[in-house]
PQR file with spaces between the fields and no chain letter, atoms N, CA, C, O and H, PARSE charges and radii, in Angstrom:
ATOM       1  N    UNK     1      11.775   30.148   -6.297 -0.4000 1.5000
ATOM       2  CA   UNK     1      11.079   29.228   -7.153 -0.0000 2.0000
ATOM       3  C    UNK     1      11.872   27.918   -7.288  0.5500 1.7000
ATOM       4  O    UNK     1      11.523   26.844   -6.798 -0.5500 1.4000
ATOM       5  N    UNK     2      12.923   28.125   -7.973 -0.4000 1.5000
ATOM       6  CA   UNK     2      13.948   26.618   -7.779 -0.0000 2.0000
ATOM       7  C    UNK     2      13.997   26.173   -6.270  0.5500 1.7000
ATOM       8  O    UNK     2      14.449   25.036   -6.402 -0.5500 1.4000
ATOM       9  H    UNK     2      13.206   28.998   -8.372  0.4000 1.0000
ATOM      10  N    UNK     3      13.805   26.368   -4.840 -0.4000 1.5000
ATOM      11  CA   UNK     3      14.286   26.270   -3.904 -0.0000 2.0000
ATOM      12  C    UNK     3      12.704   25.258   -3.366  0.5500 1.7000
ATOM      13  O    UNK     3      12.558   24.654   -2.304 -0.5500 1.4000
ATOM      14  H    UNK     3      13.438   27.292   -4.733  0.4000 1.0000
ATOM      15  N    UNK     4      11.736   25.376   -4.498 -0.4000 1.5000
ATOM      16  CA   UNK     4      10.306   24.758   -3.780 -0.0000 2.0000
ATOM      17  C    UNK     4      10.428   24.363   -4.838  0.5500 1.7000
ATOM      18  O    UNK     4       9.279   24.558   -5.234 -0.5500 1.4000
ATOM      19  H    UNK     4      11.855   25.867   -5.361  0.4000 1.0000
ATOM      20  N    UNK     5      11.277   23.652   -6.210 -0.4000 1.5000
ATOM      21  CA   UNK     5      11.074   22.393   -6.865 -0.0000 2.0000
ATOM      22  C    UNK     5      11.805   21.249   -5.871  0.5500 1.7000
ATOM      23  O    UNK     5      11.453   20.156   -5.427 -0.5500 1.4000
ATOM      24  H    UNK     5      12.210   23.494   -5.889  0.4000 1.0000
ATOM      25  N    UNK     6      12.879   21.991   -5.770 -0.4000 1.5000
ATOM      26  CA   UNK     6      13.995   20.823   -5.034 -0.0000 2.0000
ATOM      27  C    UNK     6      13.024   20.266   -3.995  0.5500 1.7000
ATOM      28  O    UNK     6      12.768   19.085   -3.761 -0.5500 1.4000
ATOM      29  H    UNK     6      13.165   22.879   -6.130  0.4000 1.0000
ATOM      30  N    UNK     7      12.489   21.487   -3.361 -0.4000 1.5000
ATOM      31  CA   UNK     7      11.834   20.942   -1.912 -0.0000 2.0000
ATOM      32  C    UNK     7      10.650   19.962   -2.652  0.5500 1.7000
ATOM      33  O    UNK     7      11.055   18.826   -2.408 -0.5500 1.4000
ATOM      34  H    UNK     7      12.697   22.446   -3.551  0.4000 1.0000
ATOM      35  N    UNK     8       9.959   19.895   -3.081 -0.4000 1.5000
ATOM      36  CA   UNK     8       9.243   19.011   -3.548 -0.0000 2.0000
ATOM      37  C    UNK     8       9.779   17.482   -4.195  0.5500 1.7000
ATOM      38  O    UNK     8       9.170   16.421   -4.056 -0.5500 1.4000
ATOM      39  H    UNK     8       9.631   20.819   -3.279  0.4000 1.0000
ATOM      40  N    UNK     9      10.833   17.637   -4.794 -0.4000 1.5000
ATOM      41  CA   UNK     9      11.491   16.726   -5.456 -0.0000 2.0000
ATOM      42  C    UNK     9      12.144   15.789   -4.152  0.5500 1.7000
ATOM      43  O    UNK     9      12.309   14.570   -4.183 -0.5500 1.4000
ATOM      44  H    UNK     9      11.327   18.499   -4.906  0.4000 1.0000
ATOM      45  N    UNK    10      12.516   16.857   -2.823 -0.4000 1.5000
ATOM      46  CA   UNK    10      13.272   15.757   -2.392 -0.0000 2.0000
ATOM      47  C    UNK    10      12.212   15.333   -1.318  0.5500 1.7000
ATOM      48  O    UNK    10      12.778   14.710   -0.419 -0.5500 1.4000
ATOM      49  H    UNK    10      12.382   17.847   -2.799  0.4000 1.0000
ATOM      50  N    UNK    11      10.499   15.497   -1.053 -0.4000 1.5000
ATOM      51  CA   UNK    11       9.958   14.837   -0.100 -0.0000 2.0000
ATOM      52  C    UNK    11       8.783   14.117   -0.515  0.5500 1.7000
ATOM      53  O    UNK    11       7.861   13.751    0.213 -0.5500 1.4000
ATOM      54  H    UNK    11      10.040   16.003   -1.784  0.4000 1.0000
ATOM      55  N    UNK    12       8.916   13.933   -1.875 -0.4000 1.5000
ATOM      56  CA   UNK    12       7.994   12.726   -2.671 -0.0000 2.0000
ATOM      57  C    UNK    12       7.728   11.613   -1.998  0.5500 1.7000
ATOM      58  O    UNK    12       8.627   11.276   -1.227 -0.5500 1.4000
ATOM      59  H    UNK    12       9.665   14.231   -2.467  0.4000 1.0000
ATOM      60  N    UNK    13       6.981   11.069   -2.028 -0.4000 1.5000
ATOM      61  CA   UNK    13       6.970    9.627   -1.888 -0.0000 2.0000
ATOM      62  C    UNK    13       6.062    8.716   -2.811  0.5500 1.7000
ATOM      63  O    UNK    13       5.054    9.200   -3.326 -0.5500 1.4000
ATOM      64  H    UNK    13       6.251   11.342   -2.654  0.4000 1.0000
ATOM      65  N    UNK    14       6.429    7.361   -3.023 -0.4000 1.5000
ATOM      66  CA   UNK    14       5.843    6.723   -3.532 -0.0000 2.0000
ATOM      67  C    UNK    14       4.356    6.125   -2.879  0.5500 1.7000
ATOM      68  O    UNK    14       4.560    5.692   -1.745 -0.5500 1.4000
ATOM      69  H    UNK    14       7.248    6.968   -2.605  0.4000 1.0000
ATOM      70  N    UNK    15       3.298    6.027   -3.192 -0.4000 1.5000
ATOM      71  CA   UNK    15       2.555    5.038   -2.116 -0.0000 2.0000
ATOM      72  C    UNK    15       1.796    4.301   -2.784  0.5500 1.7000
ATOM      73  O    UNK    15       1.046    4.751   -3.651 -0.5500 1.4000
ATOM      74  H    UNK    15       3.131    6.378   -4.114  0.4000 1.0000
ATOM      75  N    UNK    16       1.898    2.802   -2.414 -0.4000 1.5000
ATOM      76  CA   UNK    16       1.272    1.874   -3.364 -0.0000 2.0000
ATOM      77  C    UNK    16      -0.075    1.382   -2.350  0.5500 1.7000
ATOM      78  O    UNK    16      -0.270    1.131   -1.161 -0.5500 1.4000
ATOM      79  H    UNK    16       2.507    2.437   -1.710  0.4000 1.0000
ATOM      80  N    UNK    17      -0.867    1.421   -3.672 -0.4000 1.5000
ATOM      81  CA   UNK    17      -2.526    1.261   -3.341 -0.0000 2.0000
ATOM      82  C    UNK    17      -3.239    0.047   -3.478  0.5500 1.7000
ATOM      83  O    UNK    17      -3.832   -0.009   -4.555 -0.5500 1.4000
ATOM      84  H    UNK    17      -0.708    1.625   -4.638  0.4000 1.0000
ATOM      85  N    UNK    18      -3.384   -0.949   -2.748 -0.4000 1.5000
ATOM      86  CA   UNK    18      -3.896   -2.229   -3.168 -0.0000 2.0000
ATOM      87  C    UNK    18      -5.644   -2.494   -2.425  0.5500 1.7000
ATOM      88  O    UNK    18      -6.090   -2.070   -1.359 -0.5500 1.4000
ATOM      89  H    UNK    18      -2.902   -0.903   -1.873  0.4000 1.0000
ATOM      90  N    UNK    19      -6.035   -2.996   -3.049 -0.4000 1.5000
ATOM      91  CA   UNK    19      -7.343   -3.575   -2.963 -0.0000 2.0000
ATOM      92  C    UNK    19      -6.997   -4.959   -2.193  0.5500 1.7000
ATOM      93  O    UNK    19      -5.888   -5.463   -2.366 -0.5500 1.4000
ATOM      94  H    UNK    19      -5.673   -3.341   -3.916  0.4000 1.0000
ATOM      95  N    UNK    20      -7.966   -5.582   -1.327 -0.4000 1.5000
ATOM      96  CA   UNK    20      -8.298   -6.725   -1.012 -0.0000 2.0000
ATOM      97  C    UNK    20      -9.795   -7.013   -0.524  0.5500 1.7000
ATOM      98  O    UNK    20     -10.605   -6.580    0.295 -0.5500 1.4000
ATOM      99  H    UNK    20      -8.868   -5.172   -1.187  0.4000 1.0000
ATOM     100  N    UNK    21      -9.634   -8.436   -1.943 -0.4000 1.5000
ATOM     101  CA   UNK    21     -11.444   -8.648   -0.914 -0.0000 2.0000
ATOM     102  C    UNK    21     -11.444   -9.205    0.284  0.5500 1.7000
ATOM     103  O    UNK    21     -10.398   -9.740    0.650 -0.5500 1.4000
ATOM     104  H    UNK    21      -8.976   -8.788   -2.608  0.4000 1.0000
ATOM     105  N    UNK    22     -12.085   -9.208    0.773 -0.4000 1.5000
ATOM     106  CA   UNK    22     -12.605  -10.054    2.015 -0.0000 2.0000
ATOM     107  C    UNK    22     -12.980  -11.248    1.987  0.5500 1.7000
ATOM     108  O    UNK    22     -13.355  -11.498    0.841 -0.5500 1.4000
ATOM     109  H    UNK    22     -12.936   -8.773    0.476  0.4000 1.0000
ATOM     110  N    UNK    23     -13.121  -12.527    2.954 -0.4000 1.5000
ATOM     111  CA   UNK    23     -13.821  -13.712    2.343 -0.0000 2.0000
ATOM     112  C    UNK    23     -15.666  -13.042    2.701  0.5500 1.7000
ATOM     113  O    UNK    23     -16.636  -13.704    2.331 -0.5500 1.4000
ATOM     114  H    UNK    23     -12.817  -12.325    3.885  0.4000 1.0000
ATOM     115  N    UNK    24     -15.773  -12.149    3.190 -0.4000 1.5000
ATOM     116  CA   UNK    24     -17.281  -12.102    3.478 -0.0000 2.0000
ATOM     117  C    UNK    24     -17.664  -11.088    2.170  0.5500 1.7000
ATOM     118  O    UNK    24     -18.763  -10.537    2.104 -0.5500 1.4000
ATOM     119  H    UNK    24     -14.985  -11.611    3.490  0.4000 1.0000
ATOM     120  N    UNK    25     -16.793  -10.945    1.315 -0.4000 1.5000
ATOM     121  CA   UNK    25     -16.796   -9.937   -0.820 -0.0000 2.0000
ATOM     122  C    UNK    25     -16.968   -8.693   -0.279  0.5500 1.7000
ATOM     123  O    UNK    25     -17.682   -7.987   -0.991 -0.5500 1.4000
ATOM     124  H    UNK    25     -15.900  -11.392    1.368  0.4000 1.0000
ATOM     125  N    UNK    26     -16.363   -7.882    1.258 -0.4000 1.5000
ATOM     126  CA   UNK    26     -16.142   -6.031    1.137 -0.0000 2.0000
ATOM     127  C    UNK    26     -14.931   -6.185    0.591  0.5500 1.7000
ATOM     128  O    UNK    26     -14.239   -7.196    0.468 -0.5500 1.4000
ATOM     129  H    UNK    26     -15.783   -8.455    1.837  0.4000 1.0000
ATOM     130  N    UNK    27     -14.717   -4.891    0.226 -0.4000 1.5000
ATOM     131  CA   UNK    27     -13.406   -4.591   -0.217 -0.0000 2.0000
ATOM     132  C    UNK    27     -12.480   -3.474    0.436  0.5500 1.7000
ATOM     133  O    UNK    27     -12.981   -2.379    0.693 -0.5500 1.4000
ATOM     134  H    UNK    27     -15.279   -4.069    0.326  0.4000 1.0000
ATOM     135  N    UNK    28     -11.268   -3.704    0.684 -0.4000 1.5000
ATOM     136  CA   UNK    28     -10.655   -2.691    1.656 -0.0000 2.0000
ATOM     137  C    UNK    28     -10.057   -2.189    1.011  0.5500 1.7000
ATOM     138  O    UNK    28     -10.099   -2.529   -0.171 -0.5500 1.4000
ATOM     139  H    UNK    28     -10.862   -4.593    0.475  0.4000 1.0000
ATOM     140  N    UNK    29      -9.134   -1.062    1.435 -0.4000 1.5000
ATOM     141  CA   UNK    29      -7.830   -0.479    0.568 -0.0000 2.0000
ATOM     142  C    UNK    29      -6.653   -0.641    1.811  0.5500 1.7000
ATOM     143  O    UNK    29      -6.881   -0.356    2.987 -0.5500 1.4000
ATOM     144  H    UNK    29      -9.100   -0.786    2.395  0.4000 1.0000
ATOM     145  N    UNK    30      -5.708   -1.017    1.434 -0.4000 1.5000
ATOM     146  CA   UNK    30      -4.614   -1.011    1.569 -0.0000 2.0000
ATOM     147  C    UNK    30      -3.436   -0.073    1.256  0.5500 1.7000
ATOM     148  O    UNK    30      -3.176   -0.186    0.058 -0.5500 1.4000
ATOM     149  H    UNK    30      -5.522   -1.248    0.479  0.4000 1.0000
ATOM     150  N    UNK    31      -2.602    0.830    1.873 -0.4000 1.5000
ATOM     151  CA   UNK    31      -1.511    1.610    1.156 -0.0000 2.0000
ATOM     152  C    UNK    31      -0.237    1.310    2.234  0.5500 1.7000
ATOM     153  O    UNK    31      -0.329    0.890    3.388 -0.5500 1.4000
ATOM     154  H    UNK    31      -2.812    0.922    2.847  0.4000 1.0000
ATOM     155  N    UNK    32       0.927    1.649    1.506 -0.4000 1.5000
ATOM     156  CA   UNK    32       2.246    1.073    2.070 -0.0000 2.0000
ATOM     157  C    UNK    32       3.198    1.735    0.839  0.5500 1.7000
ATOM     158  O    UNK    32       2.939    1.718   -0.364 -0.5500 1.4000
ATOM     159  H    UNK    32       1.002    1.990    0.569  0.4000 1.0000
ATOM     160  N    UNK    33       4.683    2.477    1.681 -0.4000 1.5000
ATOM     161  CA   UNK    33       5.462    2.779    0.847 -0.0000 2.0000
ATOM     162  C    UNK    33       6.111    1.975    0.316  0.5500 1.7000
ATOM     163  O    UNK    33       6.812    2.477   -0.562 -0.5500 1.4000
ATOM     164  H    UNK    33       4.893    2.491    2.658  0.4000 1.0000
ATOM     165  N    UNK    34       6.261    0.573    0.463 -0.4000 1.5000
ATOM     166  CA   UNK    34       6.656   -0.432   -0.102 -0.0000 2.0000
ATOM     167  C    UNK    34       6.190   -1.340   -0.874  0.5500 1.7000
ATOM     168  O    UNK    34       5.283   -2.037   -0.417 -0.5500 1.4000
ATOM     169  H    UNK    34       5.692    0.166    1.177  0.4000 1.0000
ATOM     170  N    UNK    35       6.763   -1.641   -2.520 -0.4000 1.5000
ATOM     171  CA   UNK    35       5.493   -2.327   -3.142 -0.0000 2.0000
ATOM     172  C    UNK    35       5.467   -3.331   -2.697  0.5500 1.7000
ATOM     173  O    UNK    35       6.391   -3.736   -1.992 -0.5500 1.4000
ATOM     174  H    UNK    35       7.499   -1.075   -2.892  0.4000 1.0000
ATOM     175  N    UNK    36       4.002   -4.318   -3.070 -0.4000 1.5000
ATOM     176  CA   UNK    36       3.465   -5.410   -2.878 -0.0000 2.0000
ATOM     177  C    UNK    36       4.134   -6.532   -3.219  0.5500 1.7000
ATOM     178  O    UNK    36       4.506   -6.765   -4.369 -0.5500 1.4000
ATOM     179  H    UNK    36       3.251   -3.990   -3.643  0.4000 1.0000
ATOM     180  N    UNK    37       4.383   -7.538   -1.907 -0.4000 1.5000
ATOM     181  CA   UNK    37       5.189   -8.963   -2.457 -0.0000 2.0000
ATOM     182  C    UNK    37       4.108  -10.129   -2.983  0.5500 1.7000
ATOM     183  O    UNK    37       4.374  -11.268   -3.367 -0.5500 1.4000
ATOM     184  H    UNK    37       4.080   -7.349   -0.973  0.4000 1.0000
ATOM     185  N    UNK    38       2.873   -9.513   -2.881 -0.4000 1.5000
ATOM     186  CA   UNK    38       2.248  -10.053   -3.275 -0.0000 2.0000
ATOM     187  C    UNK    38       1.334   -9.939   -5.027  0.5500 1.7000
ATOM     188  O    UNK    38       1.672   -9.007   -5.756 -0.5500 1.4000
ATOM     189  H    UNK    38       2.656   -8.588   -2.568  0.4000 1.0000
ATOM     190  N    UNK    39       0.539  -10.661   -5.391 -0.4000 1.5000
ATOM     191  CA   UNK    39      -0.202  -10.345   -6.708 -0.0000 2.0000
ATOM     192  C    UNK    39      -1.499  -10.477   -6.414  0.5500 1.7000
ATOM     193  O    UNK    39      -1.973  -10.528   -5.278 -0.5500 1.4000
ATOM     194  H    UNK    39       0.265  -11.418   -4.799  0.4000 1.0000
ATOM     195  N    UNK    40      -2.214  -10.548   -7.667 -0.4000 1.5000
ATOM     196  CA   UNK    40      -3.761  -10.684   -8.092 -0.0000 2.0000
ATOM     197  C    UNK    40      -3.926  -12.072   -7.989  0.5500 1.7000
ATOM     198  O    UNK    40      -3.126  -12.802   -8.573 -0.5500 1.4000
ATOM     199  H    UNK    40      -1.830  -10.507   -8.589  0.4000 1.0000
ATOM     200  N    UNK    41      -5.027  -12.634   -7.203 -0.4000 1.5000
ATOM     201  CA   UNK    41      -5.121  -14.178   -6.638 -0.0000 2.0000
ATOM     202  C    UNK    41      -4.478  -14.848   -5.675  0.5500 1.7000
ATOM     203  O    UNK    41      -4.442  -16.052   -5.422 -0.5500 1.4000
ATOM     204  H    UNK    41      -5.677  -12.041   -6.729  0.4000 1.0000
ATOM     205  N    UNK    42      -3.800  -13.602   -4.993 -0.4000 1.5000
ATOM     206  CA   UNK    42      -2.992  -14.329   -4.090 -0.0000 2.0000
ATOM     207  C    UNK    42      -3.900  -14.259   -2.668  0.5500 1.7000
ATOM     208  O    UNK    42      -4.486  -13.208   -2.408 -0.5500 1.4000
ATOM     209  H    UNK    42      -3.829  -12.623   -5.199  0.4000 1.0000
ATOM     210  N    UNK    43      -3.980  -15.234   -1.902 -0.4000 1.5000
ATOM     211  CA   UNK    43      -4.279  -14.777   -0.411 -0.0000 2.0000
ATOM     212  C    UNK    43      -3.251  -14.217    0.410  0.5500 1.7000
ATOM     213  O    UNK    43      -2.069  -14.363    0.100 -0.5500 1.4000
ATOM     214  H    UNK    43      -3.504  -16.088   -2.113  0.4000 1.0000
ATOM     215  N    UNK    44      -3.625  -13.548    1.496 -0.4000 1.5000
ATOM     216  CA   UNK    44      -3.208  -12.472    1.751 -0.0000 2.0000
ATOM     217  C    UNK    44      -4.100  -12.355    3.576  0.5500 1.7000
ATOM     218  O    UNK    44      -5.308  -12.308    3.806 -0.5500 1.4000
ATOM     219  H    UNK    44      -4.585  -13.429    1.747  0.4000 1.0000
ATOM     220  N    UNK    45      -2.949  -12.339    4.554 -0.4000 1.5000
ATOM     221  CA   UNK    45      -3.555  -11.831    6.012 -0.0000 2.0000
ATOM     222  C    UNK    45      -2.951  -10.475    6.291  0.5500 1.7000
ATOM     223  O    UNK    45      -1.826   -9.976    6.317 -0.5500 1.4000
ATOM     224  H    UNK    45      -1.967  -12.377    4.367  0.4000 1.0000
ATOM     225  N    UNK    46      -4.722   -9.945    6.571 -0.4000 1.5000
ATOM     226  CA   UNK    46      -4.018   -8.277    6.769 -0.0000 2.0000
ATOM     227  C    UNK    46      -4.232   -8.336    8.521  0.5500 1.7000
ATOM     228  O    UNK    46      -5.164   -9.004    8.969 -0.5500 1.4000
ATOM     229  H    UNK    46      -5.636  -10.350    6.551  0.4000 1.0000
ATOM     230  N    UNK    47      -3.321   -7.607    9.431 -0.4000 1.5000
ATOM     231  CA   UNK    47      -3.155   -7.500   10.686 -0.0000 2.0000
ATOM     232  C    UNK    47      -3.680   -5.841   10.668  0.5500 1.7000
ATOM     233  O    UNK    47      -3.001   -4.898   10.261 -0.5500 1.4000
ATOM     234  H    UNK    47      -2.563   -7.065    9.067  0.4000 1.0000
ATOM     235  N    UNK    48      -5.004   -5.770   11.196 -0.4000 1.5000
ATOM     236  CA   UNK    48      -5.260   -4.327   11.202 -0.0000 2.0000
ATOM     237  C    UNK    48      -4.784   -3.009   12.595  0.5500 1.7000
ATOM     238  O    UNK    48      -4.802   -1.803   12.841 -0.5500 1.4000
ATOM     239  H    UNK    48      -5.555   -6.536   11.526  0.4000 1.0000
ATOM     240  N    UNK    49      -4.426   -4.241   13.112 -0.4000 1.5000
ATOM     241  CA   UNK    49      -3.678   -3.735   14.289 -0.0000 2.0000
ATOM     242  C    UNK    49      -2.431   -3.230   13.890  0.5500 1.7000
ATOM     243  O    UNK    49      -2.174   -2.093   14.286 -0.5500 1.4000
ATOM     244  H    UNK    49      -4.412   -5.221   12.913  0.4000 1.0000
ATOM     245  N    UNK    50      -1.464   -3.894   13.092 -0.4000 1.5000
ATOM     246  CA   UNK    50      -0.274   -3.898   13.165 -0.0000 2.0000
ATOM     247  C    UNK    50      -0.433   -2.694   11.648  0.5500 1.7000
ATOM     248  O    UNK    50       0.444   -1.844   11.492 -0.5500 1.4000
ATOM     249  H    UNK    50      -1.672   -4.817   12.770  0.4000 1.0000
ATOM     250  N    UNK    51      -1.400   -2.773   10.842 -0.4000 1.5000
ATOM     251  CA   UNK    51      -1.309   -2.275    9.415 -0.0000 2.0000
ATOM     252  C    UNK    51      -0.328   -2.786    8.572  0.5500 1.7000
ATOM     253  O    UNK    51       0.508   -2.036    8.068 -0.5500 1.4000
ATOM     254  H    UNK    51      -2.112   -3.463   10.968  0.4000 1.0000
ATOM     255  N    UNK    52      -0.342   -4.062    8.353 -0.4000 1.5000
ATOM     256  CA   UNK    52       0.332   -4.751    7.674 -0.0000 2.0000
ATOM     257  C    UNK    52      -0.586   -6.126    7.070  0.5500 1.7000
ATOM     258  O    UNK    52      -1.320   -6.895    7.692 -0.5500 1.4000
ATOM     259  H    UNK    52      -1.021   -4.671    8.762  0.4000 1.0000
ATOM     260  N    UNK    53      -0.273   -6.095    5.817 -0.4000 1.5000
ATOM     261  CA   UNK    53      -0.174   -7.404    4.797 -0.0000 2.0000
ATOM     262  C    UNK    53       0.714   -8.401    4.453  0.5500 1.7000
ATOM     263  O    UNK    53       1.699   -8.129    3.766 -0.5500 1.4000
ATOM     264  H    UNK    53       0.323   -5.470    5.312  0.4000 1.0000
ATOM     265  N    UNK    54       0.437   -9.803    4.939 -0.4000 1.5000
ATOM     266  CA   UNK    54       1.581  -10.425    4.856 -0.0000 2.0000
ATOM     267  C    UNK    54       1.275  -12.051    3.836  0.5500 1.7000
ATOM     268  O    UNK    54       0.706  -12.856    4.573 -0.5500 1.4000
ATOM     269  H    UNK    54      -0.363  -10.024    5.496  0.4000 1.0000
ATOM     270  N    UNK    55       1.478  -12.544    2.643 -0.4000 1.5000
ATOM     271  CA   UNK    55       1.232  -13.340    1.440 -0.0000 2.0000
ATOM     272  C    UNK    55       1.170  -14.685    2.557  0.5500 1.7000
ATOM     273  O    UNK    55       2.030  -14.847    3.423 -0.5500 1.4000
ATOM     274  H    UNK    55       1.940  -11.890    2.044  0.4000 1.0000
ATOM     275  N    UNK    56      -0.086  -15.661    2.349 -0.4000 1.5000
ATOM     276  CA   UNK    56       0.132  -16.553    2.827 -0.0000 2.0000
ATOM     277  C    UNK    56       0.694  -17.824    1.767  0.5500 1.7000
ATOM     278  O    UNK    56       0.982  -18.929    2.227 -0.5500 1.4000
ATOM     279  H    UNK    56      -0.784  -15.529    1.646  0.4000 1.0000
């Protein structure tokens, strides 16, 4: 029982969930273990190839 908290404890991860509209108003989701350098109102080019968001 202690041996499957640890195991759980040590393969967590964080994953941050962001929304972006589109200029044509769909909306996508976005996730990345790294939070967002970006905010709310910011523009934003997503590379769907690469799966990355990068703040313009």
């Amino acid at each position: 029982m202690l041996g499957n908290e640890i195991q759980k404890r040590t393969t967590r991860k964080t994953i941050h969930i962001t929304q972006i509209q589109m200029k044509d108003g769909s909306m996508r989701s976005y996730e990345s273990e790294s939070a967002p350098t970006w905010g709310v109102g910011n523009s934003v080019r997503l590379d769907t190839a690469a799966n990355t968001v990068t703040k313009l």
